[in-house]
Each structure stands twice: as structure tokens, then as C-alpha cells.
N, C-alpha and C positions, 0 to 999 in steps of 0.2 A: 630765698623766696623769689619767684617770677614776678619781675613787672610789667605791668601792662600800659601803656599810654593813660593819664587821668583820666580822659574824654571817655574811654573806650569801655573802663571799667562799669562797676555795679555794684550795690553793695548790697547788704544783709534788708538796709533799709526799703530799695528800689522791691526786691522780692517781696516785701511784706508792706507796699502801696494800697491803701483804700482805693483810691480814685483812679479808673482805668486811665486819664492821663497821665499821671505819674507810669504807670507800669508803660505808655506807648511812648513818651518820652527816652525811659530808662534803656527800652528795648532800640529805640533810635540812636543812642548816643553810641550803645555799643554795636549796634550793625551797621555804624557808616563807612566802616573799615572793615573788606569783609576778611580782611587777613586776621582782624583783629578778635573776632568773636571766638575762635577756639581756645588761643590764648587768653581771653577773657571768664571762658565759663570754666578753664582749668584750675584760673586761680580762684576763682567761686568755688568750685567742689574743696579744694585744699582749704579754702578760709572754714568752710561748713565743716570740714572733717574736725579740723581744731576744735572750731567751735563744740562742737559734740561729744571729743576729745574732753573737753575740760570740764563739761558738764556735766560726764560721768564720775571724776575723778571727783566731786563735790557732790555727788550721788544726785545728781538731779536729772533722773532717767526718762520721764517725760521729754527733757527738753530734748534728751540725748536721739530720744527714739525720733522725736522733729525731724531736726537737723538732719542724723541718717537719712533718712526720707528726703529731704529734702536734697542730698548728696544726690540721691540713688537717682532723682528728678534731672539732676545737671546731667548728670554720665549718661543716663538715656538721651539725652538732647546733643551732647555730645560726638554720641553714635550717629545720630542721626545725621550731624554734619559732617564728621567724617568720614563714614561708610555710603549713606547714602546721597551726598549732597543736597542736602537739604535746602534751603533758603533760609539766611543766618536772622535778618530780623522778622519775620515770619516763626522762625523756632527759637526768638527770645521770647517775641510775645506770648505764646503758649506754653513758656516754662511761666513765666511771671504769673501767669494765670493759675497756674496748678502749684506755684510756689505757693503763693497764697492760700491757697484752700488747706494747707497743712497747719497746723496748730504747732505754736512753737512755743511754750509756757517761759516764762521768764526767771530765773536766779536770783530770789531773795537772801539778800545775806543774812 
């Protein structure tokens, strides 16, 4: 698996932030390295695919259909900064924003 600096990272938690501090925080820690946010939202899309991954394999499709979704949100941000240069914490805060508004049910054992 790719790692990424601690700082630099984000996790499942920072995308599903109530408090838009938390999400401009989350989007700060990773876009202060700007080498660092592709690398960063690569290994997000991989943790989300797992994630999703497992959560079909326990048939819990809802979550599964989330997560996807929530994939598909990184790779398009992705694009964005790699094709078109985007601005890396300018296009974290607007994934955190739209990570959020996705519904991600949770796996009751």
C-alpha cells in the first residue's frame, strides 16, 4: 500500500466532518504539500474502494453503493488536479463538502 506523510493524509473520518472546521482543517493539513495531495487522495480512493470492497462481500449494498460514490467523488478531483491543475486545497475543500452529502450507512454485525 502507498504511504503518504501522517500530516498530509485524511481519513474516512475528516470526509464525513459535521463542522465545516473540521472539513477546512482536514483540507489544510493535506494541501500544505502541494506534491502531496495526489498522493494523498490516491490513497483515499484505494482505502474507499476496500472499504466498499468488504462491504459488499457482507452484503451490505447500501454501504457499498456509498463508498463507490464516494470513490468516483476522489477520481473526479483527482482529474482535476492532474489534468487540469487545479488548486490542491481549494479541490480538497469541495470534495469534503460533497464527500459529505453522500450517505454512507454503517455495518451492523
Amino acid at each position: 500500500m502507498r504511504q503518504v506523510p501522517h500530516s498530509r493524509q485524511f481519513s474516512c473520518e475528516a470526509a464525513t466532518a459535521d463542522d465545516l472546521g473540521s472539513i477546512y482543517r482536514a483540507a489544510l493539513r493535506v494541501a500544505e504539500g502541494k506534491g502531496d495531495v495526489v498522493p494523498a487522495l490516491v490513497l483515499f480512493a484505494e482505502r474507499l474502494h476496500d472499504e466498499a470492497r468488504r462491504a459488499v462481500e457482507v452484503a451490505a449494498l447500501a454501504r457499498a453503493a456509498g463508498l463507490g460514490r464516494r470513490a468516483q467523488l476522489v477520481l473526479e478531483a483527482l482529474s482535476g488536479l492532474t489534468m487540469h491543475n487545479a488548486h490542491g486545497q481549494i479541490t480538497v475543500e469541495a470534495l469534503l463538502h460533497q464527500l459529505r452529502a453522500i450517505a454512507v450507512p454503517s455495518v451492523h454485525p
